[in-house]
FIFI-467025 format. One record per atom (N, C-alpha, C, O, CB): x, y, z. Coordinates in steps of 0.02 Angstrom, whole numbers, plus 32768, in hexadecimal, padded with zeros to 4 digits. Glycine has a CB too. Layout:
FIFI-467025
XYZ/...
This chain:
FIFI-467025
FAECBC5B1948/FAD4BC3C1986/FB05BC05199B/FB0EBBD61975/FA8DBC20197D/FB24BC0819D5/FB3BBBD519FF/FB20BB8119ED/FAE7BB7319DA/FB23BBED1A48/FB44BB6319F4/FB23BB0C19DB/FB21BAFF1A40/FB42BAFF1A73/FB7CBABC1995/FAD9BAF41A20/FAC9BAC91A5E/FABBBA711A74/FA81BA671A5F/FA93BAE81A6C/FACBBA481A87/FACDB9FB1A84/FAC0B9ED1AAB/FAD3BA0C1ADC/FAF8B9D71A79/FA94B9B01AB4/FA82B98E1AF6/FAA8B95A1AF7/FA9CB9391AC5/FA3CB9781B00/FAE1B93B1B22/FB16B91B1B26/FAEFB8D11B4C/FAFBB8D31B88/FB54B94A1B51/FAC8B8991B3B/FAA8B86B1B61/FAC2B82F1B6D/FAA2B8041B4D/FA75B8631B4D/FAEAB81B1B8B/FB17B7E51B8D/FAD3B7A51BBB/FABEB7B21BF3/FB71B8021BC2/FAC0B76C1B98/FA95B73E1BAB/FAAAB7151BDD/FAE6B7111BE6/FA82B71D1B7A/FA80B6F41C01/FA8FB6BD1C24/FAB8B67D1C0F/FADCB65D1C35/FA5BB6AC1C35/FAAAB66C1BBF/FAEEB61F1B95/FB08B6441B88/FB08B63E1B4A/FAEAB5E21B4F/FB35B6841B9A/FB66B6A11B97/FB75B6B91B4F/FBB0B6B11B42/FB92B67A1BB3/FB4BB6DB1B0F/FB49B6F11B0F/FB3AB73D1AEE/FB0BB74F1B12/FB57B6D41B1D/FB46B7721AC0/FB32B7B51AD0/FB0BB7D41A8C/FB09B7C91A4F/FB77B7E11AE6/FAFBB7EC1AA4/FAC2B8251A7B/FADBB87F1A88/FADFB8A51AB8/FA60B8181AA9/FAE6B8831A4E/FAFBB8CB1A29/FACBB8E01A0D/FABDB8D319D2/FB2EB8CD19F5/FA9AB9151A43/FA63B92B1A16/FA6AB98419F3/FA55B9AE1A1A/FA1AB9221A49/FA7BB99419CA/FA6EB9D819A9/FA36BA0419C3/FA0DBA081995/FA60B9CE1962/FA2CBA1319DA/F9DBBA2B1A0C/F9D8BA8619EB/F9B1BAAF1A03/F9EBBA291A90/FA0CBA9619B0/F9FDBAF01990/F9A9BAEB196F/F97EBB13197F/FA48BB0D1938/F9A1BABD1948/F97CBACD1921/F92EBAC11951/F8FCBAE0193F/F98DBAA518DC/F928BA93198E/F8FFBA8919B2/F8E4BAC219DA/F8ADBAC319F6/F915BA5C19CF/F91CBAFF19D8/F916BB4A1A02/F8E8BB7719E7/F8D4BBAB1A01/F959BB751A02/F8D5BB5D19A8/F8C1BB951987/F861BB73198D/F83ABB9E1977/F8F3BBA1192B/F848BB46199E/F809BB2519BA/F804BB3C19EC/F833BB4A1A10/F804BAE219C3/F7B4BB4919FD/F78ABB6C1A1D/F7B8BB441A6B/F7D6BB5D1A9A/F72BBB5E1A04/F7ABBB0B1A5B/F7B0BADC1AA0/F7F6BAE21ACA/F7FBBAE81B07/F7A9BA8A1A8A/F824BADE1A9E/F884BACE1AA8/F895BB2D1AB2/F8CBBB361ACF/F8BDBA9C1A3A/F86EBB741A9D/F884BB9D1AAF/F892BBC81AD7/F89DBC041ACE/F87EBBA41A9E/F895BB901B2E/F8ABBBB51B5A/F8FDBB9F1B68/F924BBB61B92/F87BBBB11B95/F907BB6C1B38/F95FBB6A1B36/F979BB6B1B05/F993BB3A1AEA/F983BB361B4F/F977BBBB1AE7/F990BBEC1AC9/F9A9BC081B0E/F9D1BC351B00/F960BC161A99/F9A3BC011B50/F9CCBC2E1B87/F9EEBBFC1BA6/F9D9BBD41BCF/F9A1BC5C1BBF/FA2CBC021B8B/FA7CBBD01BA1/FA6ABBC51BE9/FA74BB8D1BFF/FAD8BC011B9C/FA52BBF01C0E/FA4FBBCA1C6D/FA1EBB9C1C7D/FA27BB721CA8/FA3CBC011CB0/F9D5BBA41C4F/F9A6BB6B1C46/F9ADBB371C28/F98DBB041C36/F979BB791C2F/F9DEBB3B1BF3/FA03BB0A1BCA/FA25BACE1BE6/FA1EBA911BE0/FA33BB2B1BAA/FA55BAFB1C0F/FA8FBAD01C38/FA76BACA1C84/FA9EBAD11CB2/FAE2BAFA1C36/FA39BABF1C8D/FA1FBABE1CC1/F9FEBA861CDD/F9E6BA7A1D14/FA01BAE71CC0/FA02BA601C9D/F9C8BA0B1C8E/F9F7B9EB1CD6/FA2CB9F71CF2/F9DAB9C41C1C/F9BFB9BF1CDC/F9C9B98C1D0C/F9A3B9471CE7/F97FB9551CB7/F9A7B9A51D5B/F9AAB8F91CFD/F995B8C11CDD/F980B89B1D1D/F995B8A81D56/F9CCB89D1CAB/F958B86E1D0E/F957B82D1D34/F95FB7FC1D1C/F94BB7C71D32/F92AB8201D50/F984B8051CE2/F991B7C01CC0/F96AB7981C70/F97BB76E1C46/F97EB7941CFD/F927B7C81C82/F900B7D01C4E/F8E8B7F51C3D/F8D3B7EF1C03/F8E2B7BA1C48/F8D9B8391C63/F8C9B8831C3D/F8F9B89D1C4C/F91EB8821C76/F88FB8B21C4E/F90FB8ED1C26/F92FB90A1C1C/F8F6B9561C29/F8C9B96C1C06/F952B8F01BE0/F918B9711C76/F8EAB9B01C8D/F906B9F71C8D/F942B9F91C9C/F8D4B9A51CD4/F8EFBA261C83/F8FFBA6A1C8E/F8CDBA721CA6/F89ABA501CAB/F910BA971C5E/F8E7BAC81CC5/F8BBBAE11CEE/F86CBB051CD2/F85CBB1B1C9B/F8E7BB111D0F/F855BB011CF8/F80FBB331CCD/F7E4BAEB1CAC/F7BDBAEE1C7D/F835BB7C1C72/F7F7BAA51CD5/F7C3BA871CBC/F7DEBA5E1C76/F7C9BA261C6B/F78ABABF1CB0/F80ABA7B1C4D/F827BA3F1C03/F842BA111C13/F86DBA071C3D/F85BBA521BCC/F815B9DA1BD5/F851B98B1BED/F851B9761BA3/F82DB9901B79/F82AB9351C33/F877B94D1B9A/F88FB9301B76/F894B8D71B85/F8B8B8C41BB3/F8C3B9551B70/F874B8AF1B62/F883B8631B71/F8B3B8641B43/F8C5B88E1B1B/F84AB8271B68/F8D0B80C1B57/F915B7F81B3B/F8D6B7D21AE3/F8E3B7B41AAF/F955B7A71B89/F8B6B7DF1AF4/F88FB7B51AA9/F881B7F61A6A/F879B7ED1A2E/F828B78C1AC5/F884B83F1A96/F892B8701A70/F8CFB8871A43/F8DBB8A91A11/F888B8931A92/F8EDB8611A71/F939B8721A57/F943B84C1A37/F96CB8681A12/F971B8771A7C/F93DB8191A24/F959B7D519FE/F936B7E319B0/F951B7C9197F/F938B77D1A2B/F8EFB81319A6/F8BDB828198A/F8EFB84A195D/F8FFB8331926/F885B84D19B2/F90CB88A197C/F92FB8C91973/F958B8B31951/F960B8D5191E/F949B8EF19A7/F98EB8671959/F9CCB869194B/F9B6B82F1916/F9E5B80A190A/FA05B8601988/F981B82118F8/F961B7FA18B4/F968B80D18A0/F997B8051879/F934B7E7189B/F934B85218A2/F92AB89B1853/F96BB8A61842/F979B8CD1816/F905B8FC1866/
């Protein structure tokens, strides 16, 4: 499988490298297993959206990149 990453560069400048493979395989994260829904996110600065309704907060990610 392709490595997929959420690339999140913050507002104090700066970034978050999230690994998002193993998140694909959850009920929730498995509609980006499809690279165009994947690379499709949009932000406002504090969520992180794809289409079909998934988001992601920046407090998720910070979660992700603990474990």
């Amino acid at each position: 499988m392709r490595r997929l990453s959420a690339h999140v560069r913050l507002d104090n400048g700066h970034a978050i490298l999230v690994d998002m493979k193993k998140k694909l395989f959850t009920a929730r994260f498995s509609e980006l297993r499809d690279k165009q829904v994947f690379t499709a996110a949009r932000t406002d600065g504090k969520v992180i959206y794809w289409p079909g309704g998934l988001s992601l907060t920046i407090g998720e990610l910070v979660e992700f990149v603990a474990k």
